[in-house]
LOKOLTOR-483394 format. One record per residue: z, y negated, x of N, C-alpha, C, O in turn; residue number from 1. Coordinates in pm, whole numbers. Example, Ala and Ser with C-alpha at 12.3 -4.5 7.8 and 13.67 -1.06 7.14 Angstrom:
BEGIN
<rec n_w="780" n_v="569" n_u="1319" ca_w="780" ca_v="450" ca_u="1230" c_w="780" c_v="330" c_u="1320" o_w="846" o_v="332" o_u="1424" seq="1"/>
<rec n_w="708" n_v="225" n_u="1285" ca_w="714" ca_v="106" ca_u="1367" c_w="787" c_v="-3" c_u="1290" o_w="804" o_v="-114" o_u="1341" seq="2"/>
***
This chain:
BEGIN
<rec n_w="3264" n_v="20833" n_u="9158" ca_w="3192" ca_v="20727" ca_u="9089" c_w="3287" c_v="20651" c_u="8996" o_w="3297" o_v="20528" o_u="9000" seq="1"/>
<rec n_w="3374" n_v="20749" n_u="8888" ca_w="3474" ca_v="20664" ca_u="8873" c_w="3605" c_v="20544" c_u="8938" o_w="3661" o_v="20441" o_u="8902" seq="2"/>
<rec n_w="3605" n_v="20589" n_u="8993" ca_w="3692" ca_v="20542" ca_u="9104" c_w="3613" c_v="20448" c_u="9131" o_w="3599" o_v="20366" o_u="9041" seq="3"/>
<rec n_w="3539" n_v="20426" n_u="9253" ca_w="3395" ca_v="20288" ca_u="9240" c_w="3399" c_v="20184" c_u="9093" o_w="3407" o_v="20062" o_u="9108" seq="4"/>
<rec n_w="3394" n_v="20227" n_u="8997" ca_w="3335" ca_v="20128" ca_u="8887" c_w="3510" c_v="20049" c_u="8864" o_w="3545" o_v="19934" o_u="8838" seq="5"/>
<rec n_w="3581" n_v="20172" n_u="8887" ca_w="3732" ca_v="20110" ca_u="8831" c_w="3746" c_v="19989" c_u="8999" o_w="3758" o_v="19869" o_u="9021" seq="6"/>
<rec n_w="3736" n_v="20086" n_u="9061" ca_w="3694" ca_v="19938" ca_u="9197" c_w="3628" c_v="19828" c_u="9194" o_w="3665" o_v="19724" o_u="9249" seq="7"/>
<rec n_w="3518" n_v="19842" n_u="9126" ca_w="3426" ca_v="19717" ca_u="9096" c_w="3490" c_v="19646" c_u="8959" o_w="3467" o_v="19529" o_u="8928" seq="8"/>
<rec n_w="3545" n_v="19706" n_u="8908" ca_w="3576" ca_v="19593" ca_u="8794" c_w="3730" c_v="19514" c_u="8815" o_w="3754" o_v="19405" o_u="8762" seq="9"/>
<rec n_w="3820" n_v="19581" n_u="8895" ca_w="3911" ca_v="19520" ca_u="8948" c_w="3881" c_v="19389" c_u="9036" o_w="3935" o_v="19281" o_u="9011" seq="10"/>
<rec n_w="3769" n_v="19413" n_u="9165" ca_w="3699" ca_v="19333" ca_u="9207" c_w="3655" c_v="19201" c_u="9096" o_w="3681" o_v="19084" o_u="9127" seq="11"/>
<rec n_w="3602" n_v="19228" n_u="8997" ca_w="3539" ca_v="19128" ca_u="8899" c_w="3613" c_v="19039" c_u="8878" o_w="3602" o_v="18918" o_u="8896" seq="12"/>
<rec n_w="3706" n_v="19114" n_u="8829" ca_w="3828" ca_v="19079" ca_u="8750" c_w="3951" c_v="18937" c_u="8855" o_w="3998" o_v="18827" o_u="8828" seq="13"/>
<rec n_w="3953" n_v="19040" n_u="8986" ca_w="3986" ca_v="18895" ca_u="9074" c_w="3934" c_v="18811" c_u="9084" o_w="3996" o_v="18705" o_u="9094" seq="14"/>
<rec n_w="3777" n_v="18815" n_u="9086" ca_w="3686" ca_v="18709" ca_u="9081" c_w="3694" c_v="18602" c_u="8995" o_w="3693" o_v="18486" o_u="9036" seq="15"/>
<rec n_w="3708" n_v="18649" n_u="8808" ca_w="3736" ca_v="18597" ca_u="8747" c_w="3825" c_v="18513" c_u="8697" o_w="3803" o_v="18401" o_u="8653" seq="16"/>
<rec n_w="3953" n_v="18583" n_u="8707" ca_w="4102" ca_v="18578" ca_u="8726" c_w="4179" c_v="18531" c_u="8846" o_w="4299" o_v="18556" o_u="8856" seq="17"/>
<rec n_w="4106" n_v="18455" n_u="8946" ca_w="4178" ca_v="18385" ca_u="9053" c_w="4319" c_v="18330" c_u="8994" o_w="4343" o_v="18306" o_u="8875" seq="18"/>
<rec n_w="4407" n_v="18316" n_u="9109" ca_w="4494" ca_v="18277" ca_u="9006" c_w="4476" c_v="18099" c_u="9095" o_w="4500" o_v="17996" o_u="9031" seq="19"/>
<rec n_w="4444" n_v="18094" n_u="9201" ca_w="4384" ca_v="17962" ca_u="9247" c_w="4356" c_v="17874" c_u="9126" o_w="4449" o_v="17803" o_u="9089" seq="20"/>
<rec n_w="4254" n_v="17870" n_u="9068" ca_w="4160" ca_v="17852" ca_u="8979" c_w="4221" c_v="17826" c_u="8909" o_w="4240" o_v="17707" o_u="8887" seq="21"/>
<rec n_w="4287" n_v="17925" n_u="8835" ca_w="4374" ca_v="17909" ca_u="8697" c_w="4441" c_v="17814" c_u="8733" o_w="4449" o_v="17735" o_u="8639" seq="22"/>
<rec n_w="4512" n_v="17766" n_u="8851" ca_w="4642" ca_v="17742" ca_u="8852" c_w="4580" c_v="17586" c_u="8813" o_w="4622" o_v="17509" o_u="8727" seq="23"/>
<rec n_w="4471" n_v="17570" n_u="8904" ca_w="4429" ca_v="17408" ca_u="8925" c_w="4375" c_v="17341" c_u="8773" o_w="4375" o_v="17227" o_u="8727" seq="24"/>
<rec n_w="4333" n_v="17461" n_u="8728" ca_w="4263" ca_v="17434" ca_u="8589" c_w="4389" c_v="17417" c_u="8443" o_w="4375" o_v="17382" o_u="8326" seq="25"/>
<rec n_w="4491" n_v="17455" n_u="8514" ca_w="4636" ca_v="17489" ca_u="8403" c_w="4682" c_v="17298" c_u="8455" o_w="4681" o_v="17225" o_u="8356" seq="26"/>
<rec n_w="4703" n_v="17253" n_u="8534" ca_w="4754" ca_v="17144" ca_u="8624" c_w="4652" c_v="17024" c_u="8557" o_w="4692" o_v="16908" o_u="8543" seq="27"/>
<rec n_w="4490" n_v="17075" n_u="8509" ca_w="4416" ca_v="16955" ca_u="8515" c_w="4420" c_v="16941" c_u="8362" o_w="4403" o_v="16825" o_u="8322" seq="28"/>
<rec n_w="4440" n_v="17041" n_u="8261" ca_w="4458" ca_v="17050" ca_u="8083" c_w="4614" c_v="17007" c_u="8080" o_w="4663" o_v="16964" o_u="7975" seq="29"/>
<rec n_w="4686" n_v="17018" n_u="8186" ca_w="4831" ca_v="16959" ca_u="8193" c_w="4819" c_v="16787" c_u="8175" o_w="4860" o_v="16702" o_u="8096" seq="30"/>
<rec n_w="4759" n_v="16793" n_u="8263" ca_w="4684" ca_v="16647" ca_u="8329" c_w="4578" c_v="16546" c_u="8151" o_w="4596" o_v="16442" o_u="8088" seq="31"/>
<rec n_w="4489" n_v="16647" n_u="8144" ca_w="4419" ca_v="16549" ca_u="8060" c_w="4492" c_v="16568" c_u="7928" o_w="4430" o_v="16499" o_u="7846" seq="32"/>
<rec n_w="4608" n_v="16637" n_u="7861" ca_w="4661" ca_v="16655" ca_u="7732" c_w="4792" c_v="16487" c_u="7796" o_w="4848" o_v="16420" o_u="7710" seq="33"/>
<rec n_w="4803" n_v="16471" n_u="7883" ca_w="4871" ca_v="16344" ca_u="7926" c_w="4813" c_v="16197" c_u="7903" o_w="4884" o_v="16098" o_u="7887" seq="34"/>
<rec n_w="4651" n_v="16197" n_u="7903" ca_w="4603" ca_v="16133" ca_u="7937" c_w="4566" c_v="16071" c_u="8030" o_w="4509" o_v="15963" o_u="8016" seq="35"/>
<rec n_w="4595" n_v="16141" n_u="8176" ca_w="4598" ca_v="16109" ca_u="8293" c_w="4476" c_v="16170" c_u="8385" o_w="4462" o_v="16126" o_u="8500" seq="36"/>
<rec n_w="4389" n_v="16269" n_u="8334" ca_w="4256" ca_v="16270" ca_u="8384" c_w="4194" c_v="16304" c_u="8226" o_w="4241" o_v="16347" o_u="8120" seq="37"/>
<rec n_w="3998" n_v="16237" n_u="8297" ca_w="3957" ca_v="16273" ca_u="8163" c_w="3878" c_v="16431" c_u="8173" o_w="3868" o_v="16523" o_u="8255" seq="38"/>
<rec n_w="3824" n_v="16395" n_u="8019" ca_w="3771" ca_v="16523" ca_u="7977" c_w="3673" c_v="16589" c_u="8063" o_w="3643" o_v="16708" o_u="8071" seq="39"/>
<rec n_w="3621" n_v="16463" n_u="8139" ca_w="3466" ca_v="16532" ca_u="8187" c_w="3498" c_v="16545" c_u="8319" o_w="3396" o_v="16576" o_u="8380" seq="40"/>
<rec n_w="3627" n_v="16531" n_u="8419" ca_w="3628" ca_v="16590" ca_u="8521" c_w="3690" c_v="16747" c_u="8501" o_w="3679" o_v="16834" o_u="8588" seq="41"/>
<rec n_w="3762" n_v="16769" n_u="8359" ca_w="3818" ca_v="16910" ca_u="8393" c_w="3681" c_v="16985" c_u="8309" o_w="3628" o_v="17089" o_u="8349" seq="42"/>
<rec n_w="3666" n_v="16958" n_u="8264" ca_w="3485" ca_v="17026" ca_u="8224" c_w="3417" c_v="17064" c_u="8355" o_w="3386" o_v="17175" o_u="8396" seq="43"/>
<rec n_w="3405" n_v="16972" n_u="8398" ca_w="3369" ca_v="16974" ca_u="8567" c_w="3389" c_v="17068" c_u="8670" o_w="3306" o_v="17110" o_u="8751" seq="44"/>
<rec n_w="3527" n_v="17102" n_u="8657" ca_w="3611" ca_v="17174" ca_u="8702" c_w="3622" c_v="17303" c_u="8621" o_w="3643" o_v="17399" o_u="8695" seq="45"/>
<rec n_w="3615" n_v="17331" n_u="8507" ca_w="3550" ca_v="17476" ca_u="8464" c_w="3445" c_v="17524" c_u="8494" o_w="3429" o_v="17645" o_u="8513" seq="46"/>
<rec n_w="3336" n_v="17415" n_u="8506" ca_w="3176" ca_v="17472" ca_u="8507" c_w="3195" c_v="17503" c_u="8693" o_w="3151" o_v="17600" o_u="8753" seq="47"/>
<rec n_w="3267" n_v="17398" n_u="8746" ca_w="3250" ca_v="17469" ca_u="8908" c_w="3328" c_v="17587" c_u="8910" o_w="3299" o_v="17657" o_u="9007" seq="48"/>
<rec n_w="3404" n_v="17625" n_u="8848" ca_w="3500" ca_v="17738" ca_u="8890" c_w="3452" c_v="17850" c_u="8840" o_w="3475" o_v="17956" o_u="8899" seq="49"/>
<rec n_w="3370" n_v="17849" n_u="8712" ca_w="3260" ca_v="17963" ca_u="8673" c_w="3126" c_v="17942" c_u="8720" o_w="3056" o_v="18032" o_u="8673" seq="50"/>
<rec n_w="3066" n_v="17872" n_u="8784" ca_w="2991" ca_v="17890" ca_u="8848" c_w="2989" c_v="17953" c_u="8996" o_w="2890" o_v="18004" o_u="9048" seq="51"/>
<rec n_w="3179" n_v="17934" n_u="9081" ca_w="3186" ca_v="17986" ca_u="9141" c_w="3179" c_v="18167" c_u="9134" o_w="3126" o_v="18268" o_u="9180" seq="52"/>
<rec n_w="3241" n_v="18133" n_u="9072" ca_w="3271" ca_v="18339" ca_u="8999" c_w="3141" c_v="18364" c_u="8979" o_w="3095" o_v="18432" o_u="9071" seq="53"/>
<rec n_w="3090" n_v="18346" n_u="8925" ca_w="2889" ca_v="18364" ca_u="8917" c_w="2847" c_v="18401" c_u="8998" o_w="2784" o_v="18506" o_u="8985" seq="54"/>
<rec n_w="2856" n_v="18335" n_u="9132" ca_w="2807" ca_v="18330" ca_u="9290" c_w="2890" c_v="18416" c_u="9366" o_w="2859" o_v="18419" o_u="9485" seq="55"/>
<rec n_w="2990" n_v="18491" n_u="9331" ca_w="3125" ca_v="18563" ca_u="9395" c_w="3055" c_v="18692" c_u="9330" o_w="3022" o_v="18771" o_u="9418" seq="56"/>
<rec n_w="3028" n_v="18728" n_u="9221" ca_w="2986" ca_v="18794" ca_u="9130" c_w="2872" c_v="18906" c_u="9181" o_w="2867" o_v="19029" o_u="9185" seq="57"/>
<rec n_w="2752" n_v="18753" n_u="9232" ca_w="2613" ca_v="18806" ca_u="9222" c_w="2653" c_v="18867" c_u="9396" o_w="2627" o_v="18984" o_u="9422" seq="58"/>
<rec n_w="2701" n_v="18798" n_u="9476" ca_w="2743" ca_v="18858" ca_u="9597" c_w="2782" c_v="18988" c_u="9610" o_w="2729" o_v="19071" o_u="9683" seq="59"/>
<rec n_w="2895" n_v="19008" n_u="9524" ca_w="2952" ca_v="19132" ca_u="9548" c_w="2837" c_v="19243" c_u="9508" o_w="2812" o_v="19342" o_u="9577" seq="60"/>
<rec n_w="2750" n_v="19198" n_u="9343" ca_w="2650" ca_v="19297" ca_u="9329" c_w="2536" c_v="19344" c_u="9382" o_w="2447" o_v="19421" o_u="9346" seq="61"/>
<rec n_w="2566" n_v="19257" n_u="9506" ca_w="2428" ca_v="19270" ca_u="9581" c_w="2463" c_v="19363" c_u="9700" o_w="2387" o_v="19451" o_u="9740" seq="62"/>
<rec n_w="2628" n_v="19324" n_u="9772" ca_w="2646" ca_v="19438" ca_u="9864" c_w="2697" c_v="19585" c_u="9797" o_w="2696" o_v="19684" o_u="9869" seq="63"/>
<rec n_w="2740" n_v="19596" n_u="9661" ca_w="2708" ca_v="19735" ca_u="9591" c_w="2562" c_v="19830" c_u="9597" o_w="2548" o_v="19952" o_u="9602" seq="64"/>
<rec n_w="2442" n_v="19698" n_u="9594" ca_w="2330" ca_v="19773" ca_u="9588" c_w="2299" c_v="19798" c_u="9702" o_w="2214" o_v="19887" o_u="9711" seq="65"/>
<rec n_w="2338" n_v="19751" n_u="9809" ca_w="2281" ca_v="19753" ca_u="9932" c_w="2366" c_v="19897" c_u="9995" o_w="2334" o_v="19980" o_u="10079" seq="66"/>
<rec n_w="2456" n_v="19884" n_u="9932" ca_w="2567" ca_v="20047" ca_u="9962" c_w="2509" c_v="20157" c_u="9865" o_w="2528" o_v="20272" o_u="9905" seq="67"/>
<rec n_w="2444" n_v="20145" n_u="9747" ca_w="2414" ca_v="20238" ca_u="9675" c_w="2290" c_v="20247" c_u="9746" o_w="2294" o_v="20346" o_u="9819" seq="68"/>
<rec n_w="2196" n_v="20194" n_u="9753" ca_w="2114" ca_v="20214" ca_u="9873" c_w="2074" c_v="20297" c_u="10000" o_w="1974" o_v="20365" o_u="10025" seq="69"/>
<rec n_w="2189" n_v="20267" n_u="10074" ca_w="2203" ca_v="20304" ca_u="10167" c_w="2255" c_v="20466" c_u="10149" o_w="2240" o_v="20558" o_u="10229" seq="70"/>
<rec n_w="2309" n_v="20468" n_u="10040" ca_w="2385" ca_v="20589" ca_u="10035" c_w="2302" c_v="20705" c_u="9939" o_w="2335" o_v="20824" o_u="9934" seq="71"/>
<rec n_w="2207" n_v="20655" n_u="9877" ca_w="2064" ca_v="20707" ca_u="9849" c_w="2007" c_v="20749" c_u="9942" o_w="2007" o_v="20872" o_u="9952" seq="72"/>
<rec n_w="1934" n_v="20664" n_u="10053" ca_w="1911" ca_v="20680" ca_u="10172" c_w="1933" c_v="20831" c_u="10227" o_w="1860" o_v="20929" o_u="10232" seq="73"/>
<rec n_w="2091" n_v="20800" n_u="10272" ca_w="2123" ca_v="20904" ca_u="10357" c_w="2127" c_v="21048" c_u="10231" o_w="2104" o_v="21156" o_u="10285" seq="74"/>
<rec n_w="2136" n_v="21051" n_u="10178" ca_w="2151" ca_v="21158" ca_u="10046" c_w="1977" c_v="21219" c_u="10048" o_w="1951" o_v="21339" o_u="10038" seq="75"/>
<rec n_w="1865" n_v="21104" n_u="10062" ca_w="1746" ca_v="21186" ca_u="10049" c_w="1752" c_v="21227" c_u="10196" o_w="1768" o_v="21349" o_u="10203" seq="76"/>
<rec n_w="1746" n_v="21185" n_u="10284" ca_w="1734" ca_v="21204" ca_u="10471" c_w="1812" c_v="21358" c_u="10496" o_w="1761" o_v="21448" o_u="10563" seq="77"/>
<rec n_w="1936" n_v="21366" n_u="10433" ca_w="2010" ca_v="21471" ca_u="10467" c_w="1926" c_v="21552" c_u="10330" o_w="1813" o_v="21578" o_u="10374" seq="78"/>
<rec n_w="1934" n_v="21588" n_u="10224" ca_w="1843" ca_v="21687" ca_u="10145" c_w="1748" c_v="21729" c_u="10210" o_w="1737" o_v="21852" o_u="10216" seq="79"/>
<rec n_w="1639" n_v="21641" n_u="10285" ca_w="1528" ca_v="21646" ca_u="10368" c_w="1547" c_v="21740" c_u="10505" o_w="1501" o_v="21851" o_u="10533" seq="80"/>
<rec n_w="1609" n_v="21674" n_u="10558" ca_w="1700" ca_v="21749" ca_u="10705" c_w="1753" c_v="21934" c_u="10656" o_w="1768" o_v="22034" o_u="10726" seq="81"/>
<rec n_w="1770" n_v="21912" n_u="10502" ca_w="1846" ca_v="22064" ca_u="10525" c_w="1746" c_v="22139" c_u="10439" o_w="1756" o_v="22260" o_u="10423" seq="82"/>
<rec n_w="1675" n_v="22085" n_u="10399" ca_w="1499" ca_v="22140" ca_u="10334" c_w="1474" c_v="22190" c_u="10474" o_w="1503" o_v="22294" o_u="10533" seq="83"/>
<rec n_w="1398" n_v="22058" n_u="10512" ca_w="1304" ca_v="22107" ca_u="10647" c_w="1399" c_v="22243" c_u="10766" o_w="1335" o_v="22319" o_u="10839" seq="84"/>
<rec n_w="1505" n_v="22243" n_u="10762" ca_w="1567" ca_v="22358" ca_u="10852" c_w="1579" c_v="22451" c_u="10749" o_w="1530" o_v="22554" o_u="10796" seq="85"/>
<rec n_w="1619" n_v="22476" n_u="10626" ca_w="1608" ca_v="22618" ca_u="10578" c_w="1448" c_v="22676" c_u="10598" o_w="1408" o_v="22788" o_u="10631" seq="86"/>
<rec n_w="1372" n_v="22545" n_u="10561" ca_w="1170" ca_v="22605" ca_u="10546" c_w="1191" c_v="22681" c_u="10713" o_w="1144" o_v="22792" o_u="10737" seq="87"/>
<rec n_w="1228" n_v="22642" n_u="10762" ca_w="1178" ca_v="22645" ca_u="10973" c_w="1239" c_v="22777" c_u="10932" o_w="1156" o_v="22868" o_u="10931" seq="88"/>
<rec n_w="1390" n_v="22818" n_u="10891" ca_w="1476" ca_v="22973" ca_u="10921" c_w="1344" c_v="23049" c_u="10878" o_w="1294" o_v="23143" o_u="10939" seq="89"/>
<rec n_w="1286" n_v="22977" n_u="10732" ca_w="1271" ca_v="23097" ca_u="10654" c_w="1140" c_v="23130" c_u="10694" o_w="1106" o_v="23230" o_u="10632" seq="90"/>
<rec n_w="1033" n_v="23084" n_u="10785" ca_w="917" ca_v="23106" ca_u="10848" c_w="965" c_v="23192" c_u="10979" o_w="913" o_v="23298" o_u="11011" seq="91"/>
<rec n_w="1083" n_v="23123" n_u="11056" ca_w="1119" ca_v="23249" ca_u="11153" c_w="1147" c_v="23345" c_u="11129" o_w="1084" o_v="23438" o_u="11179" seq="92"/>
<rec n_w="1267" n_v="23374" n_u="11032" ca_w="1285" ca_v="23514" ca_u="10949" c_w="1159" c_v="23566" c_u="10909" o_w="1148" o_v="23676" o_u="10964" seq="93"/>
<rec n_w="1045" n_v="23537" n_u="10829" ca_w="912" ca_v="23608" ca_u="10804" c_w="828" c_v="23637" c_u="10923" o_w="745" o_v="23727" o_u="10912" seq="94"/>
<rec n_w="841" n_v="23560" n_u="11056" ca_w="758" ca_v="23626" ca_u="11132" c_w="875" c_v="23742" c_u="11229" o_w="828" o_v="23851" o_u="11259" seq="95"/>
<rec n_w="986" n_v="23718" n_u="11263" ca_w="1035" ca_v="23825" ca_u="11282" c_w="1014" c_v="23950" c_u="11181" o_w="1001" o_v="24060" o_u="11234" seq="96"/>
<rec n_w="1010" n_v="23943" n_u="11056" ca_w="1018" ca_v="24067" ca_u="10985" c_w="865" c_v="24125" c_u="10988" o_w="855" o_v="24247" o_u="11006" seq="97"/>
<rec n_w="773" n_v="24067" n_u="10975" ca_w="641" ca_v="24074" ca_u="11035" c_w="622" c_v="24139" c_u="11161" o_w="525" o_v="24210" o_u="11190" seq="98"/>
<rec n_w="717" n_v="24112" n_u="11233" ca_w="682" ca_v="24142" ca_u="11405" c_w="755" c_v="24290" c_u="11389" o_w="710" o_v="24382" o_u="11458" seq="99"/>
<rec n_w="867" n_v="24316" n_u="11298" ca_w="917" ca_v="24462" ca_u="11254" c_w="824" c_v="24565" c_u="11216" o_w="796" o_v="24672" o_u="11268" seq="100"/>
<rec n_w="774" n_v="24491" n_u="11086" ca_w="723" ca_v="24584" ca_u="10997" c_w="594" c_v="24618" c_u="11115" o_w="580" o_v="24738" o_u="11138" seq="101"/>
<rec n_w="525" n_v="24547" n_u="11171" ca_w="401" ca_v="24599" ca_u="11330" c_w="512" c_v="24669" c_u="11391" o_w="465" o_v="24781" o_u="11410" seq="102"/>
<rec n_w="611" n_v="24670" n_u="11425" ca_w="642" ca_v="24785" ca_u="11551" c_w="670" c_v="24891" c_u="11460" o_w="653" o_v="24995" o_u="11523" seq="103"/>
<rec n_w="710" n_v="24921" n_u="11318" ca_w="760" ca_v="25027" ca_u="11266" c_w="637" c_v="25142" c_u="11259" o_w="632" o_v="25261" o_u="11291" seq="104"/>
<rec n_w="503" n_v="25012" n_u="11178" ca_w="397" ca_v="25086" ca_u="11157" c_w="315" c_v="25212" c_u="11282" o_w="262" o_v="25322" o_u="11267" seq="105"/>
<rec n_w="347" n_v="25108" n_u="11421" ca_w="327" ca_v="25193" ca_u="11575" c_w="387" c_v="25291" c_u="11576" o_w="331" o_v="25392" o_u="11620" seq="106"/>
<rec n_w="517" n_v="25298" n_u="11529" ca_w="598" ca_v="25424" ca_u="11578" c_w="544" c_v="25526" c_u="11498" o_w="506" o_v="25638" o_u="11529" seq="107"/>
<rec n_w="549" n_v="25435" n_u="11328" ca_w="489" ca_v="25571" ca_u="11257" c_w="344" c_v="25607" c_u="11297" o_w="315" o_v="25725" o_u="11280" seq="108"/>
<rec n_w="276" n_v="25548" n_u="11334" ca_w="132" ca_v="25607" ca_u="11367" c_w="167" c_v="25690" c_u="11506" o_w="121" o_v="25804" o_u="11518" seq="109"/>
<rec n_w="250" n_v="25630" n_u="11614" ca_w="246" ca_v="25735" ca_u="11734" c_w="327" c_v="25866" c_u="11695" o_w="312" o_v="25975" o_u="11751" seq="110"/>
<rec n_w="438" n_v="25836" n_u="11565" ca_w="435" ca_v="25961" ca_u="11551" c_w="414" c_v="26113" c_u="11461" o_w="459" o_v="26228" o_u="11454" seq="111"/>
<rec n_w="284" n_v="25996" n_u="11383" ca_w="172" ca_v="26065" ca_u="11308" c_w="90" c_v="26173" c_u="11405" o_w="73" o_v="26294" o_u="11388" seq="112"/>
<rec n_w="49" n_v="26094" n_u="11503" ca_w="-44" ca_v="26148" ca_u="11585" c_w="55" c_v="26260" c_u="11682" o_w="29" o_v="26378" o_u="11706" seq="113"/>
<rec n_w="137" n_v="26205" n_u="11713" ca_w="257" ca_v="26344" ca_u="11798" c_w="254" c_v="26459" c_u="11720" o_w="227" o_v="26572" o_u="11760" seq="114"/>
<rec n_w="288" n_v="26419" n_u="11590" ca_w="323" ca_v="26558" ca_u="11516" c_w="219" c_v="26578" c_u="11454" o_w="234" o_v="26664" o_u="11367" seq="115"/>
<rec n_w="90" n_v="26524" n_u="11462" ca_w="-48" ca_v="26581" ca_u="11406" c_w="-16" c_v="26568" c_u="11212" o_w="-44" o_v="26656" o_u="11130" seq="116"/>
<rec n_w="38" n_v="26450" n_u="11186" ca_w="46" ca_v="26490" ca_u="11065" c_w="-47" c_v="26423" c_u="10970" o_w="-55" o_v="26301" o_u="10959" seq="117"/>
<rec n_w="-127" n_v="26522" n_u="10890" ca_w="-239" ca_v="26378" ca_u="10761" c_w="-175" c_v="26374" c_u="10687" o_w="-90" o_v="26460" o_u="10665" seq="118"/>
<rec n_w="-195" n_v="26258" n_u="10615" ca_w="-139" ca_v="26221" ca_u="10509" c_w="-240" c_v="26278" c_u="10391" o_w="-214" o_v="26258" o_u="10273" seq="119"/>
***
């Protein structure tokens, strides 16, 4: 699980930290401290580039849940699977020992009655 979260936040973290992004966004504050683009296209250009990461974001957290999910899933299915086969042993084991304890009781009664013995 550790491992996973340190995975997922590395993940984030590229998301966040494109260096794409940065680079275009370093080029356009290059750009408007020149006077050569204005303010409200690199504004523009922040709000799309965190809005992208937003949408990169909610993506990735959605195929986490769909894996934590799934992996719930198989975690109750298999608990279930090894429930339901120990219950099955442990009803066969009781009627075999059942089917013992009747043949033991025969022998001791046939050989109650052989050797005439009362209790």
């Amino acid at each position: 699980m550790v491992k996973e979260n340190k995975n997922l936040s590395n993940q984030i973290e590229s998301i966040l930290f494109d260096e794409t992004n940065l680079n275009v966004l370093k080029n356009s504050i290059n750009s408007l401290s020149k006077g050569t683009l204005a303010p409200k296209v690199v504004k523009e250009q922040i709000i799309e580039f965190r809005l992208n990461a937003v949408q990169e974001i909610v993506k990735l957290f959605n195929f986490y849940h769909r894996q934590l999910t799934t992996a719930t899933s198989l975690d109750k299915y298999t608990e279930n699977t090894i429930n339901n086969q120990l219950e099955q042993d442990l009803f066969e084991k009781n009627d075999f020992l059942e089917d013992v304890g009747k043949r033991i009781q025969n022998i001791h009664t046939k050989l109650k009655n052989k050797l005439k013995i009362n209790p």
